[in-house]
N, CA, C and O atoms as a CHARMM CRD file, in Angstrom:
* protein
*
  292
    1    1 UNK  N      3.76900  -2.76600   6.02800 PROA 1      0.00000
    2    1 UNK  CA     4.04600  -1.99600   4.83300 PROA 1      0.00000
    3    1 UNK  C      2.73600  -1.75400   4.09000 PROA 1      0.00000
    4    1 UNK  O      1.89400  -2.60200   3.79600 PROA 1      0.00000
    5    2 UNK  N      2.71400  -0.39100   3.82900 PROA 2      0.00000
    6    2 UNK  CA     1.52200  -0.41600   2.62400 PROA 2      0.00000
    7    2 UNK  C      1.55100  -0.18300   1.23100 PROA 2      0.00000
    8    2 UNK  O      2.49300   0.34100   0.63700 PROA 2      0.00000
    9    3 UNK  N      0.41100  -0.61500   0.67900 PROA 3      0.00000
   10    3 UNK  CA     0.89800  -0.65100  -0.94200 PROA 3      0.00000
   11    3 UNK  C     -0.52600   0.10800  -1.38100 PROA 3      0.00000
   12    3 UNK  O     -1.61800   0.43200  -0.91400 PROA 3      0.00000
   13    4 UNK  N      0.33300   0.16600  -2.72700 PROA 4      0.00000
   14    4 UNK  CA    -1.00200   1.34700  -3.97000 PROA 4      0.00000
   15    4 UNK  C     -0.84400   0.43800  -4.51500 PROA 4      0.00000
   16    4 UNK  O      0.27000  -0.04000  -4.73000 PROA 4      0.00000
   17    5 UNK  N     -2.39300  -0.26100  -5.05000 PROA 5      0.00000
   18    5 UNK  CA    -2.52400  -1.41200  -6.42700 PROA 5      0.00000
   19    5 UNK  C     -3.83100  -1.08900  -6.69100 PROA 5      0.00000
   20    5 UNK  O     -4.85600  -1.02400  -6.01100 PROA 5      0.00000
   21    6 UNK  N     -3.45700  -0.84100  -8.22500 PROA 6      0.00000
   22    6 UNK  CA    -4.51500  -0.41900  -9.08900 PROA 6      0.00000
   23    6 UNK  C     -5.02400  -1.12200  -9.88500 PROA 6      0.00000
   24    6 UNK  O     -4.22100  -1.31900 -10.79600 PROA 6      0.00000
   25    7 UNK  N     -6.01300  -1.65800 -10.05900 PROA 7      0.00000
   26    7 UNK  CA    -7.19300  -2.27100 -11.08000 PROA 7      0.00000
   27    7 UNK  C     -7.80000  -2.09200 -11.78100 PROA 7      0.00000
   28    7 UNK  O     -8.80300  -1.42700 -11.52400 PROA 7      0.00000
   29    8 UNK  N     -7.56600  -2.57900 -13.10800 PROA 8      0.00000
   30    8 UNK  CA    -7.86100  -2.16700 -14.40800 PROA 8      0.00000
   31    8 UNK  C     -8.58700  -2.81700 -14.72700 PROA 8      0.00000
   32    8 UNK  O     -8.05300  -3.89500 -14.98600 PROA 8      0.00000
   33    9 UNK  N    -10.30800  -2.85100 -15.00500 PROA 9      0.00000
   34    9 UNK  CA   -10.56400  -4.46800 -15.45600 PROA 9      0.00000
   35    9 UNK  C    -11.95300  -3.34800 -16.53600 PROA 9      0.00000
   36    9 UNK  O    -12.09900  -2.13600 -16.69400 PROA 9      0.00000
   37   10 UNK  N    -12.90500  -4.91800 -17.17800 PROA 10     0.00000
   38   10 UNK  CA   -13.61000  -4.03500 -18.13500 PROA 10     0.00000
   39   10 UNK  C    -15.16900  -5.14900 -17.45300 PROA 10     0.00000
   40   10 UNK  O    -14.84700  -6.05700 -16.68700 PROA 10     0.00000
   41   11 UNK  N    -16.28600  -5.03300 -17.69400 PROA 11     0.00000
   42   11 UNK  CA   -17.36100  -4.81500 -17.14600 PROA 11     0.00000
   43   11 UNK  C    -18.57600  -4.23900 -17.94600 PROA 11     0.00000
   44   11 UNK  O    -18.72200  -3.03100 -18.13200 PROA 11     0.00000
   45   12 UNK  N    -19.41500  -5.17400 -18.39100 PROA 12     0.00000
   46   12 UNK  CA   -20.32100  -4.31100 -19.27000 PROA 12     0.00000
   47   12 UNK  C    -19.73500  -3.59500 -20.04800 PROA 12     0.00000
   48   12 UNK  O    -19.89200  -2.38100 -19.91200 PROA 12     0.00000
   49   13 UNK  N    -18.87400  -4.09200 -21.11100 PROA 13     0.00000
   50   13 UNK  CA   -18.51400  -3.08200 -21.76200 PROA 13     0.00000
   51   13 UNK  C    -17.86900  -2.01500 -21.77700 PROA 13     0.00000
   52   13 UNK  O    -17.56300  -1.42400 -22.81200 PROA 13     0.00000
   53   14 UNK  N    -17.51400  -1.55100 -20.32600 PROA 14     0.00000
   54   14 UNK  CA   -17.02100  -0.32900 -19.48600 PROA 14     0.00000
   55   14 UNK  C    -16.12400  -0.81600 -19.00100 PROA 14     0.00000
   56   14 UNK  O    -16.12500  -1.94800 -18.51800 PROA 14     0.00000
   57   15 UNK  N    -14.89000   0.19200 -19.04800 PROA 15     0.00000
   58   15 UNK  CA   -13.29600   0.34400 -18.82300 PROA 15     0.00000
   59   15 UNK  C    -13.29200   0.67800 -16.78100 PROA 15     0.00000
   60   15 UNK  O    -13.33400   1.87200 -16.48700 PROA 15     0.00000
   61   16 UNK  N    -13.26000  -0.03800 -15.93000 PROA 16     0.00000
   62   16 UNK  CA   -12.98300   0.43900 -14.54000 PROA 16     0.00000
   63   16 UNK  C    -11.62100   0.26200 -14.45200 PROA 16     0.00000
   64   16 UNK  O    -10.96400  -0.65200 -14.95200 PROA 16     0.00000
   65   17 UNK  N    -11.04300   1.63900 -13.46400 PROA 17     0.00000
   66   17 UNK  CA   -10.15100   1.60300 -12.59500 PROA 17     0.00000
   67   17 UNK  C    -10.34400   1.90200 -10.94800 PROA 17     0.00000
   68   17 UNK  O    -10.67600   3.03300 -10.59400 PROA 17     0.00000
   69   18 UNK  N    -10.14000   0.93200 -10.05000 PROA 18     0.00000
   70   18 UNK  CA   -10.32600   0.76200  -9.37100 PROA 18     0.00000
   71   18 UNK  C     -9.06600   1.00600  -8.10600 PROA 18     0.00000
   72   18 UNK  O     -8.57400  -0.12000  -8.18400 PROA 18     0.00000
   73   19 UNK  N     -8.41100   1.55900  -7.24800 PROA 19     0.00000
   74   19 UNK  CA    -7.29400   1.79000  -6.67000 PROA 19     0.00000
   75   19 UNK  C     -7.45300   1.60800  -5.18000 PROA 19     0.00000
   76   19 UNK  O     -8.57800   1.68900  -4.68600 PROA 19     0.00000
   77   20 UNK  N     -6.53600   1.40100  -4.53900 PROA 20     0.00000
   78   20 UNK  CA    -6.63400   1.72200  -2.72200 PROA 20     0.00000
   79   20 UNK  C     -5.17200   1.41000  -1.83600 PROA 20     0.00000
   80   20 UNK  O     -4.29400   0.80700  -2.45200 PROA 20     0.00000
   81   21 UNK  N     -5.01600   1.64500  -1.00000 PROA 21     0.00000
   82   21 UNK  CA    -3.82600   1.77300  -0.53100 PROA 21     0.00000
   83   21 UNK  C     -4.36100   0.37100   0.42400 PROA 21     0.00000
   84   21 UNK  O     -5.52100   0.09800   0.73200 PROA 21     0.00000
   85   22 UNK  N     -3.09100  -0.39500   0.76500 PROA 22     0.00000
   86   22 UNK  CA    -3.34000  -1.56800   1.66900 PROA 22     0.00000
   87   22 UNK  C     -2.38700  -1.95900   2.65500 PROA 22     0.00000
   88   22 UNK  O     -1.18800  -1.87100   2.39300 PROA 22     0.00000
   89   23 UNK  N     -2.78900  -2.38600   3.77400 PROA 23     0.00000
   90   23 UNK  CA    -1.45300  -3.24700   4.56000 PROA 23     0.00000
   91   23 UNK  C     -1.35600  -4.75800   4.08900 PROA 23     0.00000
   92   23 UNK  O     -2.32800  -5.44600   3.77500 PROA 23     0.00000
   93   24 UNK  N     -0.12300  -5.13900   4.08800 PROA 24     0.00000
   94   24 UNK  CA     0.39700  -6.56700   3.98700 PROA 24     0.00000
   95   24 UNK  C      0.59600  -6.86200   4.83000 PROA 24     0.00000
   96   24 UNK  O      1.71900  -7.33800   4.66900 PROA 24     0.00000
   97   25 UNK  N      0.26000  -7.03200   6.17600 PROA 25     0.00000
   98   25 UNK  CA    -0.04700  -7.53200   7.35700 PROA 25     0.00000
   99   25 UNK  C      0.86400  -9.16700   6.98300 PROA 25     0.00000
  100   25 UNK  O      0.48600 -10.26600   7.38700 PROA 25     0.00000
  101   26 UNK  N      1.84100  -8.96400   6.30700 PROA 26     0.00000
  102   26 UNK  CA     3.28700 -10.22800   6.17900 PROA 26     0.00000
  103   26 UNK  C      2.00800 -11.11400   5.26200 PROA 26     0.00000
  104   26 UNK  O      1.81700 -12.32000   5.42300 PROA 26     0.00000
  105   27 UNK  N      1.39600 -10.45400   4.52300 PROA 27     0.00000
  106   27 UNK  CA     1.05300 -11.22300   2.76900 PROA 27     0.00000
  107   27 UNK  C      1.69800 -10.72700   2.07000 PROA 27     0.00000
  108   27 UNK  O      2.37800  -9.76600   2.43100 PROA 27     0.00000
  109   28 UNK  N      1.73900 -11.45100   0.14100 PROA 28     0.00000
  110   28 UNK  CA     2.40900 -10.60000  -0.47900 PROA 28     0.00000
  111   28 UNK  C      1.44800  -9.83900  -1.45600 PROA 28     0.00000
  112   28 UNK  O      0.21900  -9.90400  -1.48900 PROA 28     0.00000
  113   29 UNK  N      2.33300  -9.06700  -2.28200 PROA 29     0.00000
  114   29 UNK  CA     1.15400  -8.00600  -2.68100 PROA 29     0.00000
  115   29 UNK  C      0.23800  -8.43400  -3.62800 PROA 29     0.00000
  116   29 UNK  O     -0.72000  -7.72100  -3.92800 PROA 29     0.00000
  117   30 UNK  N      0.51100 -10.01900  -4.36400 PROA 30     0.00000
  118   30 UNK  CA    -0.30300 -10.80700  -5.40300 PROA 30     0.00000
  119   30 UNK  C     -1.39100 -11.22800  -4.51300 PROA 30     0.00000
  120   30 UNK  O     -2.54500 -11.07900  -4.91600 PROA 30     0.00000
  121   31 UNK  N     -1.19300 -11.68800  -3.46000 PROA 31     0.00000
  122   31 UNK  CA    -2.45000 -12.31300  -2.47700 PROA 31     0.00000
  123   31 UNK  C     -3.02200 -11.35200  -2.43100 PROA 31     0.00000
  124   31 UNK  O     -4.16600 -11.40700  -2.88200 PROA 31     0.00000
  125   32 UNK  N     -2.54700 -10.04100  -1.89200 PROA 32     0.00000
  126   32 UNK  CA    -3.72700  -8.87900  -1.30400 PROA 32     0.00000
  127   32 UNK  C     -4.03000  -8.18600  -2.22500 PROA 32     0.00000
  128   32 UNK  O     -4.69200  -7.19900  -1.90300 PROA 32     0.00000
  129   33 UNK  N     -3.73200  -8.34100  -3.64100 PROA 33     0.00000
  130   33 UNK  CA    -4.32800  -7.74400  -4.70700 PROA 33     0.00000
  131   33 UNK  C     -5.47400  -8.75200  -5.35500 PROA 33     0.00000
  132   33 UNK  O     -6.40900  -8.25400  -5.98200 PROA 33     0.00000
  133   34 UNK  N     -5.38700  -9.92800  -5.21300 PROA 34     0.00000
  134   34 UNK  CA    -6.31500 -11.10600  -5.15300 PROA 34     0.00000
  135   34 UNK  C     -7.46200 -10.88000  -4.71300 PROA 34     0.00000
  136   34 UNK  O     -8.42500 -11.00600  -5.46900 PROA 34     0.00000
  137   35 UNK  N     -7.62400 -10.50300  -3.41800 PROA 35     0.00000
  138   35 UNK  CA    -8.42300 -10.37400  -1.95300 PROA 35     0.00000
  139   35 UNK  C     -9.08500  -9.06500  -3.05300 PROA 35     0.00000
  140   35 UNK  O    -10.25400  -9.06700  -3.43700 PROA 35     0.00000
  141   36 UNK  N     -7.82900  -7.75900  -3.51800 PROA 36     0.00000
  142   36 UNK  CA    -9.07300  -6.71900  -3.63100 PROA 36     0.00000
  143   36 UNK  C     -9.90700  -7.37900  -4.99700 PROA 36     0.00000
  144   36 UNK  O    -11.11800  -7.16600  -5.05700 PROA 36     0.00000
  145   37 UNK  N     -9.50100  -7.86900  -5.66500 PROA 37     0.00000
  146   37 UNK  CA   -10.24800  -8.43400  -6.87100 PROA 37     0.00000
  147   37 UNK  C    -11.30700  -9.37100  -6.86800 PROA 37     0.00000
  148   37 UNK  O    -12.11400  -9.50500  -7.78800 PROA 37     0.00000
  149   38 UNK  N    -11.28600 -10.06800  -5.73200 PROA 38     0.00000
  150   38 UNK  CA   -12.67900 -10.91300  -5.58300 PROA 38     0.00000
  151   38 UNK  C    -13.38200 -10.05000  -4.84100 PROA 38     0.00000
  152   38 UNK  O    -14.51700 -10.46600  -4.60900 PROA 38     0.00000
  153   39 UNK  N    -13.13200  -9.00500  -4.38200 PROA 39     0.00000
  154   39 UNK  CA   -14.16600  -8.16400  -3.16300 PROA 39     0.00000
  155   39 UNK  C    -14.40500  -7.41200  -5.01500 PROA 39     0.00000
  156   39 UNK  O    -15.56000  -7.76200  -5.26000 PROA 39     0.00000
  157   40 UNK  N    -14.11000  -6.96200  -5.73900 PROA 40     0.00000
  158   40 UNK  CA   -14.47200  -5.93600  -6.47600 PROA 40     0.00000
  159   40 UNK  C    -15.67400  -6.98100  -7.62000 PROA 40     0.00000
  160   40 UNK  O    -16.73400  -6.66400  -8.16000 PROA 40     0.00000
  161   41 UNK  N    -14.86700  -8.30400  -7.61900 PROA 41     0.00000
  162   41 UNK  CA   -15.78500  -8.73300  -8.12800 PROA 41     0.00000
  163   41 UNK  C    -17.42200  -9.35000  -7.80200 PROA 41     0.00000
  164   41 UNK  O    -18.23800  -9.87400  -8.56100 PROA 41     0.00000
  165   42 UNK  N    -17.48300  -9.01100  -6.24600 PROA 42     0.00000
  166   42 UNK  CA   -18.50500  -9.85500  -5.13800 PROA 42     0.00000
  167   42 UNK  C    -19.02700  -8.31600  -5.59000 PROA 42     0.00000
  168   42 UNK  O    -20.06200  -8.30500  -4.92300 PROA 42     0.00000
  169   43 UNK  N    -19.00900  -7.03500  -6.26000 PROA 43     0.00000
  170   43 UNK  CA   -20.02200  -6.15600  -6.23500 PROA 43     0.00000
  171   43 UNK  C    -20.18000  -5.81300  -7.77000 PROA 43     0.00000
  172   43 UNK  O    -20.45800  -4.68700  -8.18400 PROA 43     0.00000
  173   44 UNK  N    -20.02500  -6.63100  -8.35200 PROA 44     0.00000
  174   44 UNK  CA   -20.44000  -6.91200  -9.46800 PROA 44     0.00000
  175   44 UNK  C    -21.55700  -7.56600  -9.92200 PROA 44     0.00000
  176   44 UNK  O    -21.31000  -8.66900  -9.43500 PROA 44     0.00000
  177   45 UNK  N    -23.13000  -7.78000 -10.78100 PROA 45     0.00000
  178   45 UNK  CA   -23.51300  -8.32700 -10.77400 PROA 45     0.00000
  179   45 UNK  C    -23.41300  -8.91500 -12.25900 PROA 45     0.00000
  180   45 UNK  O    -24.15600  -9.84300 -12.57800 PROA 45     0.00000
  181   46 UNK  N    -22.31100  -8.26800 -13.34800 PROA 46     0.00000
  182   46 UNK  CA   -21.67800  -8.70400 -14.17400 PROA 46     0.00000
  183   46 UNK  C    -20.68200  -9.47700 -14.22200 PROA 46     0.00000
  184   46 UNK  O    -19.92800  -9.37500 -13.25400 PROA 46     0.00000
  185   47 UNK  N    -20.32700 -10.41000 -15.20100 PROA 47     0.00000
  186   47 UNK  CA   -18.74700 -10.39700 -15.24500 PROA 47     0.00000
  187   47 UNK  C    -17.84900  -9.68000 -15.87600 PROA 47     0.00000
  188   47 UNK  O    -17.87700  -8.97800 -16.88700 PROA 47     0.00000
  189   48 UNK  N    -16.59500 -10.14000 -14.67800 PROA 48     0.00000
  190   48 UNK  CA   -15.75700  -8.46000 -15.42300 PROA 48     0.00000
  191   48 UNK  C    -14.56500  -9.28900 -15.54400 PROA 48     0.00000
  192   48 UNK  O    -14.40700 -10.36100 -14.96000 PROA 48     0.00000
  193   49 UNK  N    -13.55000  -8.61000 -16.50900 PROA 49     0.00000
  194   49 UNK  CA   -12.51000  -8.80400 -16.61900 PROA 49     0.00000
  195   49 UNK  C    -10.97900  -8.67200 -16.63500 PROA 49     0.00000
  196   49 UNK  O    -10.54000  -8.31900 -17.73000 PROA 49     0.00000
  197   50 UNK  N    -10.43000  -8.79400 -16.05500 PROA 50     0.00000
  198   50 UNK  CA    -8.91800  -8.19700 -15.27200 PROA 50     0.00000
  199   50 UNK  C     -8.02200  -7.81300 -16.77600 PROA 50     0.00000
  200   50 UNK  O     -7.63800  -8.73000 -17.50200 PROA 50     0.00000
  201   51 UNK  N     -7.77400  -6.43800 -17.09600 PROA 51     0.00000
  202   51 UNK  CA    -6.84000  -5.48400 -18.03100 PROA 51     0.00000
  203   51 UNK  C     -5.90200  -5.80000 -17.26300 PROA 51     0.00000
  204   51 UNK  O     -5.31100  -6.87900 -17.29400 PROA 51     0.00000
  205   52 UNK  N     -5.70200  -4.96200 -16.57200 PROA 52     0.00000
  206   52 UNK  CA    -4.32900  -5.02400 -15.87800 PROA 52     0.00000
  207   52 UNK  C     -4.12500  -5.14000 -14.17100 PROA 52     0.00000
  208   52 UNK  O     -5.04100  -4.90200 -13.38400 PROA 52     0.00000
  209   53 UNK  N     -3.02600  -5.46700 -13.84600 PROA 53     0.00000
  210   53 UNK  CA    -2.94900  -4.80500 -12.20700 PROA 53     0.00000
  211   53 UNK  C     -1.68900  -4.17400 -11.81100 PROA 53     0.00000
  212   53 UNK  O     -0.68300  -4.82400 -12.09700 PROA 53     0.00000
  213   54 UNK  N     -1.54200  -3.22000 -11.30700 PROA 54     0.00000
  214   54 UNK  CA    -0.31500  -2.49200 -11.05300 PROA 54     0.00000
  215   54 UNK  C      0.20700  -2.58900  -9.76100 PROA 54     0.00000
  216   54 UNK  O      0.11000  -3.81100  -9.64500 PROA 54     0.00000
  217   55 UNK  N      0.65700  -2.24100  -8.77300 PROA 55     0.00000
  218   55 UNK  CA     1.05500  -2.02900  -7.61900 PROA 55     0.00000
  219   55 UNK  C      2.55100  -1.93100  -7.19000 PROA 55     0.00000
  220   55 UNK  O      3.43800  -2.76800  -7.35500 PROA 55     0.00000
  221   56 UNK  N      2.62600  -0.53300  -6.51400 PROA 56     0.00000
  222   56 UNK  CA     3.98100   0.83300  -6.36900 PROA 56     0.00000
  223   56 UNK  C      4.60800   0.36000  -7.92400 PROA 56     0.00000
  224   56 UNK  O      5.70000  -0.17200  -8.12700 PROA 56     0.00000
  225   57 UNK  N      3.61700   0.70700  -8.88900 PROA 57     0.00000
  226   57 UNK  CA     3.90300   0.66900 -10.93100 PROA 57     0.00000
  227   57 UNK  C      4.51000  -0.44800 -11.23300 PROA 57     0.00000
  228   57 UNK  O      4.87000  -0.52300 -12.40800 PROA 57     0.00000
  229   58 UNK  N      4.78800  -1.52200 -10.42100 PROA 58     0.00000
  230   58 UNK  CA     5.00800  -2.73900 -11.50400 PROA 58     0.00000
  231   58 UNK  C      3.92000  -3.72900 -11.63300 PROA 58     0.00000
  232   58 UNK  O      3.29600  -4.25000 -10.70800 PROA 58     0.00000
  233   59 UNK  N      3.78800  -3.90200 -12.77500 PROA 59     0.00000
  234   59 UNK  CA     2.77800  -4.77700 -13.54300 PROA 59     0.00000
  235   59 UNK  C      2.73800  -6.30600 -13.06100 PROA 59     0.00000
  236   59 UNK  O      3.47500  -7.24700 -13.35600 PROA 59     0.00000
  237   60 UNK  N      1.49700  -6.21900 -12.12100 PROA 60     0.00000
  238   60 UNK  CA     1.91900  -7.96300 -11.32200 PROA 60     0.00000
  239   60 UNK  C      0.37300  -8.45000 -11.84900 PROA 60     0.00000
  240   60 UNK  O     -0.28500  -8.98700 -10.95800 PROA 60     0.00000
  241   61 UNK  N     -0.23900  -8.34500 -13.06400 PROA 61     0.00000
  242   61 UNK  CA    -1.50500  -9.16300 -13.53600 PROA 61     0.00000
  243   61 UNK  C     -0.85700 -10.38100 -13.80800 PROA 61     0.00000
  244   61 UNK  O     -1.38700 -11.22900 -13.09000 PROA 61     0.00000
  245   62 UNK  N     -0.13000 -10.79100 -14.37000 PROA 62     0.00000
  246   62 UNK  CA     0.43400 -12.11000 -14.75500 PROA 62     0.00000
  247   62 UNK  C      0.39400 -12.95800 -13.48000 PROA 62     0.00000
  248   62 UNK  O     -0.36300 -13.91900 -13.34300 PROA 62     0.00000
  249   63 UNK  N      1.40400 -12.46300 -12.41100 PROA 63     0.00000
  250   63 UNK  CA     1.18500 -13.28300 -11.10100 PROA 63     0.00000
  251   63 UNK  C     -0.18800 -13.61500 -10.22800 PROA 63     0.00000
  252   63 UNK  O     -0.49800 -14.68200  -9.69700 PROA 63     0.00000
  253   64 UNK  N     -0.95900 -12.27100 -10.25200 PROA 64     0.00000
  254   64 UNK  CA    -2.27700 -12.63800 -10.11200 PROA 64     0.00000
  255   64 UNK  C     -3.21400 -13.67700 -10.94600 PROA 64     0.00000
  256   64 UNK  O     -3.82800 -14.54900 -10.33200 PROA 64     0.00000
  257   65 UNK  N     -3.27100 -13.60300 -11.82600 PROA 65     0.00000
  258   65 UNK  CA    -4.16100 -14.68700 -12.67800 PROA 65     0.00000
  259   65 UNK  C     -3.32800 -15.87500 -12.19800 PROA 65     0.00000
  260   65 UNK  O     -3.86300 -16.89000 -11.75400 PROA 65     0.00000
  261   66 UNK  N     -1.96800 -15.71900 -12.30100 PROA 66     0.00000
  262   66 UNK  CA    -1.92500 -17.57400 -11.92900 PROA 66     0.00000
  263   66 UNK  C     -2.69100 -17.82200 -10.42200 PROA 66     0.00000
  264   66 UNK  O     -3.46800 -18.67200  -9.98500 PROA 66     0.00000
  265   67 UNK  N     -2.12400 -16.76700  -9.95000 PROA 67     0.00000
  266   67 UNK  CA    -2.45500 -17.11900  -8.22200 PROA 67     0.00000
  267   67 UNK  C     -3.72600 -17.13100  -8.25100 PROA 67     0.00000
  268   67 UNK  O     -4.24300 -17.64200  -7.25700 PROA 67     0.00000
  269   68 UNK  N     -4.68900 -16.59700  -9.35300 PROA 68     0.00000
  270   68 UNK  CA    -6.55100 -16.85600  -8.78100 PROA 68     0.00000
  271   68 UNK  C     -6.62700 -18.25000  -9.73100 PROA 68     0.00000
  272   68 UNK  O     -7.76200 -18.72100  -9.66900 PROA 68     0.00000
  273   69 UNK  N     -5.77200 -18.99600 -10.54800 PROA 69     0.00000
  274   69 UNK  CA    -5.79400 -19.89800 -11.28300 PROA 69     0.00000
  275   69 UNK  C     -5.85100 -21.00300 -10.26900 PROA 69     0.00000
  276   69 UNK  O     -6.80100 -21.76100 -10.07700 PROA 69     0.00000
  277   70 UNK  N     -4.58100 -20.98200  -9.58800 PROA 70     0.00000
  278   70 UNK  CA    -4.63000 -21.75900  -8.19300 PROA 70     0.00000
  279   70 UNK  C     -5.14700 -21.60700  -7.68600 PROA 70     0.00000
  280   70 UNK  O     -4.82100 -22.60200  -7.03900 PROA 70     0.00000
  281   71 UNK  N     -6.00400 -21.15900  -7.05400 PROA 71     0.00000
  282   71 UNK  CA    -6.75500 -21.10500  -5.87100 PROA 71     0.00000
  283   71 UNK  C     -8.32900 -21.93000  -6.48300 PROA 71     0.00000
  284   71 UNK  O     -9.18000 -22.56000  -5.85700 PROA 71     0.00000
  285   72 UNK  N     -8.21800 -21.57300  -7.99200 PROA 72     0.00000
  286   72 UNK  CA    -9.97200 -22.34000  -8.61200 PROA 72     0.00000
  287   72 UNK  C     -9.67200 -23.84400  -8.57600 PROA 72     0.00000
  288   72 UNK  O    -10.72700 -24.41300  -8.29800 PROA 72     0.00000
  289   73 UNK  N     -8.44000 -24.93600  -8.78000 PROA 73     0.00000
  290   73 UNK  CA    -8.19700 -25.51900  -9.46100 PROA 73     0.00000
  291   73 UNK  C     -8.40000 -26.39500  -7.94100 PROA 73     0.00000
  292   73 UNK  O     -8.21900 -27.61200  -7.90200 PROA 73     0.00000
């Protein structure tokens, strides 16, 4: 299955949206929206910060932050 998840985050001061279509290769879409958020953040040489995350329009930032919460801890 593929998914649209969009990334909202801020960066120097600056508002990014960031988007891409993905396979879930049997992940769910909080993990592989995870995956795009540390790749977006590995080309950063700022820190940035997660606004929102969307994917097929429902609002899954809440599940993400816990799930990158877990994964630091």
């Amino acid at each position: 299955m593929t998914v649209l998840i969009q990334i909202h985050y801020i960066t120097s001061d600056n508002k990014i949206l960031r988007r891409g279509s993905f396979q879930l290769k049997g992940r769910s879409k909080e993990e592989t929206a995870l995956d795009f958020w540390r790749w977006i953040k590995k080309e950063h040489p700022y820190e940035c910060e997660i606004e929102k995350i969307i994917c097929e329009g429902e609002d899954i930032t809440d599940k993400v932050k816990e799930l990158e919460k877990a994964h630091l801890d």
